[in-house]
C-alpha positions as CSV (number, residue, x, y, z in Angstrom):
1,X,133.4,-99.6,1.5
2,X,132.0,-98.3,-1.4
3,X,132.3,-94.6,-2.0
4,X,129.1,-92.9,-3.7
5,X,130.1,-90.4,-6.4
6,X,129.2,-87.1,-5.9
7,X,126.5,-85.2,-8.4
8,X,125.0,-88.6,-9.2
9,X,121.7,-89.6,-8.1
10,X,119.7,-92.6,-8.6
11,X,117.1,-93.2,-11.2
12,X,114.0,-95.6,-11.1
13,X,114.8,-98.4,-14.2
14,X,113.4,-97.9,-17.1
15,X,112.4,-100.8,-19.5
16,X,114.7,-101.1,-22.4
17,X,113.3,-98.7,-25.5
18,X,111.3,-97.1,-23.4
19,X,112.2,-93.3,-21.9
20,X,111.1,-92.1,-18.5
21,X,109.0,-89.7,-20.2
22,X,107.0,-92.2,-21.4
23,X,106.8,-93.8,-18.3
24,X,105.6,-90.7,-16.9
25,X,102.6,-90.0,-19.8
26,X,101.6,-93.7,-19.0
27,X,101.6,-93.3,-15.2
28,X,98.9,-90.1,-15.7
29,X,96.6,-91.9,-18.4
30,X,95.9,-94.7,-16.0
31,X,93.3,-94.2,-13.8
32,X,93.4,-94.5,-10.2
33,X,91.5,-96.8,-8.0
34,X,89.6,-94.1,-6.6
35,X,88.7,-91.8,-9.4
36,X,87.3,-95.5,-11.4
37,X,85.3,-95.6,-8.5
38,X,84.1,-92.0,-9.1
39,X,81.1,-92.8,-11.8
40,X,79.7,-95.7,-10.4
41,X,78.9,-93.4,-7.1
42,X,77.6,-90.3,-8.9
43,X,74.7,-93.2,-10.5
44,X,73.5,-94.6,-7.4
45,X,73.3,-90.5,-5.9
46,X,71.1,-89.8,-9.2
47,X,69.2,-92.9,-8.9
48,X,68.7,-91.6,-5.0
49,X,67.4,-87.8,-6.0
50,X,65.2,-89.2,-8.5
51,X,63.8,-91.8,-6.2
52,X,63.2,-88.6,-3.5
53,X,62.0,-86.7,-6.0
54,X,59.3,-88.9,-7.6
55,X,58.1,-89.3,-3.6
56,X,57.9,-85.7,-3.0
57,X,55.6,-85.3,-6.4
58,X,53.5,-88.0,-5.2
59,X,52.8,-86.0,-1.3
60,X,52.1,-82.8,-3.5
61,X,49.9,-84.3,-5.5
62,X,47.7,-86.0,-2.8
63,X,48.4,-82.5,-0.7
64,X,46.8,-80.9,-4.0
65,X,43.5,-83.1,-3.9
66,X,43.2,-82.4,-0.2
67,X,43.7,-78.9,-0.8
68,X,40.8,-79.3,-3.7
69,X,37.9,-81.2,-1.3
70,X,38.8,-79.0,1.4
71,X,38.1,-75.8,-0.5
72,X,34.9,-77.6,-2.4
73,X,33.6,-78.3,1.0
74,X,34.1,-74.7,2.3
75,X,32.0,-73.6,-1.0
76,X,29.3,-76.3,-0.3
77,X,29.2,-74.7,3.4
78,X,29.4,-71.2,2.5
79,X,26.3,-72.0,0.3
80,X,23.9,-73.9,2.6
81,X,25.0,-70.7,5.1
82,X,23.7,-68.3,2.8
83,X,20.5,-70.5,1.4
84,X,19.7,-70.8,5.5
85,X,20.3,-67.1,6.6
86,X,17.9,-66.1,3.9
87,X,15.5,-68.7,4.7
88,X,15.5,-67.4,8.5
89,X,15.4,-64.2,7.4
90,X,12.0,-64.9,5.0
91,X,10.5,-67.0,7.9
92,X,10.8,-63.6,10.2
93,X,9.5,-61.0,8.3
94,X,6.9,-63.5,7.4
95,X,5.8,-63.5,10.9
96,X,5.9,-60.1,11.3
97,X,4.0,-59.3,8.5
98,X,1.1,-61.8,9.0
99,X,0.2,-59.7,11.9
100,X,0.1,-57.0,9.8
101,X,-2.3,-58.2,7.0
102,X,-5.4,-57.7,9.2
103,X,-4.4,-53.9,9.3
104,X,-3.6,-54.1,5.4
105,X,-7.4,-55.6,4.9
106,X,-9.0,-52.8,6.9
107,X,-6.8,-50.3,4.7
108,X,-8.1,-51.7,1.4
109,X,-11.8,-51.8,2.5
110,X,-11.8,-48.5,3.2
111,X,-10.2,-47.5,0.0
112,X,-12.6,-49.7,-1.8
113,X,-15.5,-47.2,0.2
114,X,-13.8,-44.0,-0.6
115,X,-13.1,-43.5,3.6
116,X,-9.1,-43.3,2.9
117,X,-8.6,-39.6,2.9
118,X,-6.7,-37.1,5.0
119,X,-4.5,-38.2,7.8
120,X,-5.5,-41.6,7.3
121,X,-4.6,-42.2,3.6
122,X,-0.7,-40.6,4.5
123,X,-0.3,-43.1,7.0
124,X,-2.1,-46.0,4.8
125,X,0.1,-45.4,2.6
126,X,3.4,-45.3,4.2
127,X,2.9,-48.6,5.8
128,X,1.9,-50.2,2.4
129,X,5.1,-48.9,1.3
130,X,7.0,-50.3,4.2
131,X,5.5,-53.5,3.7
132,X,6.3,-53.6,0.2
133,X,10.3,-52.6,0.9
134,X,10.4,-55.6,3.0
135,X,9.2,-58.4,0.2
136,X,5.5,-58.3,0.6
137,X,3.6,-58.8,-2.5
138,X,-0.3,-58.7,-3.4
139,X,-2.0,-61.1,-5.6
140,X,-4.9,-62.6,-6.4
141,X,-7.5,-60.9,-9.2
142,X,-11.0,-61.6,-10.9
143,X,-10.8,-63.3,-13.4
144,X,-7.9,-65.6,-13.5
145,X,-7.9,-69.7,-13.4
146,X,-8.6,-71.4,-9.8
147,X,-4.8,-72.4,-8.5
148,X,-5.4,-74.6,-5.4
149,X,-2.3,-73.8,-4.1
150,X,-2.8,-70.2,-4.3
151,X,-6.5,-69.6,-4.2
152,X,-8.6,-70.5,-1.3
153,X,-12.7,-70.6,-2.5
154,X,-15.0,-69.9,0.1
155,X,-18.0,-69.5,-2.2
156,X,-18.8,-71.3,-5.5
157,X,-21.3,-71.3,-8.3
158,X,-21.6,-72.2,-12.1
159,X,-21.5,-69.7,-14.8
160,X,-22.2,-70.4,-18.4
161,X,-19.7,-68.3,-19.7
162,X,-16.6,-70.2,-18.1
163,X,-14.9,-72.8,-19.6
164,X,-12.3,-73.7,-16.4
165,X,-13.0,-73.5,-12.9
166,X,-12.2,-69.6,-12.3
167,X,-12.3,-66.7,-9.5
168,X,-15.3,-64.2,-10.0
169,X,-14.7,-62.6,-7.0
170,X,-11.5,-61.3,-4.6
171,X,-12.8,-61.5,-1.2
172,X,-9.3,-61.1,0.4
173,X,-6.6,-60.8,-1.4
174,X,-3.3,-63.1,-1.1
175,X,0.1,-61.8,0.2
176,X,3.7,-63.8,-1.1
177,X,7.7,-63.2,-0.1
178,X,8.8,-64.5,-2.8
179,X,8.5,-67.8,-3.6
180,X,6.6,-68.1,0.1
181,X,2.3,-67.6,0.5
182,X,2.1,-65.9,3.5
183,X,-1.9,-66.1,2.8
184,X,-3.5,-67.3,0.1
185,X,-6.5,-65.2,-1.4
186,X,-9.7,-66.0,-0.9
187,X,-11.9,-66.0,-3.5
188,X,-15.8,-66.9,-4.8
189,X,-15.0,-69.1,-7.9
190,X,-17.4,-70.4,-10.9
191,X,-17.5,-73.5,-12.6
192,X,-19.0,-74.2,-16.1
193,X,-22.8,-75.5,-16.3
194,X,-22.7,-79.2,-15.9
195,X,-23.7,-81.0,-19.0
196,X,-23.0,-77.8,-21.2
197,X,-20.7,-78.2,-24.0
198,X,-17.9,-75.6,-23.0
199,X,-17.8,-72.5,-25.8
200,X,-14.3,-71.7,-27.4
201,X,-13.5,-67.8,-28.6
202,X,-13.7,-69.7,-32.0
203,X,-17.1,-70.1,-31.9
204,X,-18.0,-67.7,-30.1
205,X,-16.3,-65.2,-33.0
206,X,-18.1,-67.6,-35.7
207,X,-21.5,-67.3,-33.8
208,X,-20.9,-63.5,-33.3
209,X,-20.4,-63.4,-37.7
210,X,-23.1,-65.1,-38.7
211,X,-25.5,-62.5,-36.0
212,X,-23.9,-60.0,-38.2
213,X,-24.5,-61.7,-41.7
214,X,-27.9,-62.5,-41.1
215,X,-28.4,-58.5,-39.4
216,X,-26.9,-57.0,-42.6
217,X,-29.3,-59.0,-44.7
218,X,-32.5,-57.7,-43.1
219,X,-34.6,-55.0,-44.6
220,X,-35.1,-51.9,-42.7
C-alpha cells in the first residue's frame, strides 16, 4: 500500500517550458462556446427590431393619410353645411318678405304723393328699416341699360336720344337678398329710332362746338 505524503497535493501537468500561470492566462483569452455564440445572436435581434420597426413606420404612415382624408372630408362637410344653412335661411326670409313687397309698394306711392306723414310715415318707416336689417335691397332706376335678368319691361318705345335699349321709367321697383331677385323691377324701356345712326357724346360735344362757333360769329 502506498502511503500518500502529507502537505503534498496534486497538480494538473504542465507542458514542459511552460508555467501554470501561463496556462491559466491562456485558459481566460480563449473564448467560450457560449460567449462566441454571443454576437451572432445580438445581429439577428437587431435585424428583428429593425424589421418591426420599419413595419410600425409603414401603419403610421397610412394611419397619417387616413387621418388627412378623414379631416379633409370633415372640412368639405362642414362647408356644404354652412353654404346650405345660409341657402335655407335666404330662401325663408325670401318668402317672408315677398309678402311684404305689396305693403312696401303702397308705402312708396304714397311717399311719391306726399300722403306719408304722421303716424303713418313712423310706422313706414320702421318696417322699411326692418326689411332692410334682414337683407332686403331696392334697385332698379331711370336711366340705366335694360338687364333682362333684372329688369322686366312692361311698356316700350323708341327715343332718339338712346343709343342702347334703356329704362325711362320705374314702374315698380326690384327687391334682391344678395345675390337672389326676389322681384325684378318693372320698368317702361326705350329703344333707339330704327334706321337712325346712333349719336356718340363725341359728336354730340363736336356738334354742340360748332353751334357755338358759328353763334359767336354772328353780328348782333
Amino acid at each position: 500500500m502506498t502511503e500518500e505524503t502529507p502537505g503534498f497535493e496534486e497538480k494538473p501537468d504542465v507542458p514542459s517550458g511552460a508555467t501554470s500561470d501561463d496556462a491559466e492566462t491562456e485558459a481566460a483569452a480563449t473564448p467560450s462556446s457560449e460567449e462566441a455564440a454571443a454576437p451572432a445572436g445580438d445581429a439577428n435581434q437587431t435585424a428583428g427590431l429593425t424589421a418591426q420597426l420599419d413595419q410600425v413606420r409603414t401603419a403610421l404612415s397610412e394611419r397619417t393619410g387616413d387621418l388627412q382624408r378623414l379631416q379633409a372630408e370633415y372640412q368639405n362637410y362642414r362647408r356644404r353645411v354652412d353654404r346650405d344653412r345660409v341657402t335655407v335661411k335666404e330662401i325663408a326670409v325670401a318668402g317672408l318678405l315677398s309678402e311684404i313687397l305689396p305693403v312696401l309698394d303702397d308705402v312708396g306711392r304714397a311717399r311719391e304723393h306726399g300722403e306719408l306723414v304722421g303716424g303713418f310715415k313712423s310706422v313706414a318707416e320702421s318696417l322699411e328699416t326692418v326689411v332692410a336689417k334682414l337683407g332686403l335691397q331696392q334697385f332698379g332706376k331711370e336711366g340705366e341699360p335694360f338687364d333682362p335678368t333684372i329688369h322686366e319691361a312692361l311698356m316700350h318705345s323708341y327715343a332718339p336720344d338712346v343709343t342702347e335699349t334703356t329704362c325711362v321709367a320705374i314702374l315698380q321697383p326690384g327687391y334682391r337678398i344678395g345675390e337672389r331677385t326676389i322681384r325684378p323691377a318693372r320698368v317702361a324701356v326705350a329703344e333707339p329710332q330704327p334706321g337712325a345712326a346712333p349719336a356718340t357724346a363725341k359728336d354730340a360735344k363736336e356738334e354742340q362746338a360748332s353751334d357755338e362757333e358759328s353763334g359767336g360769329g354772328e353780328e348782333v
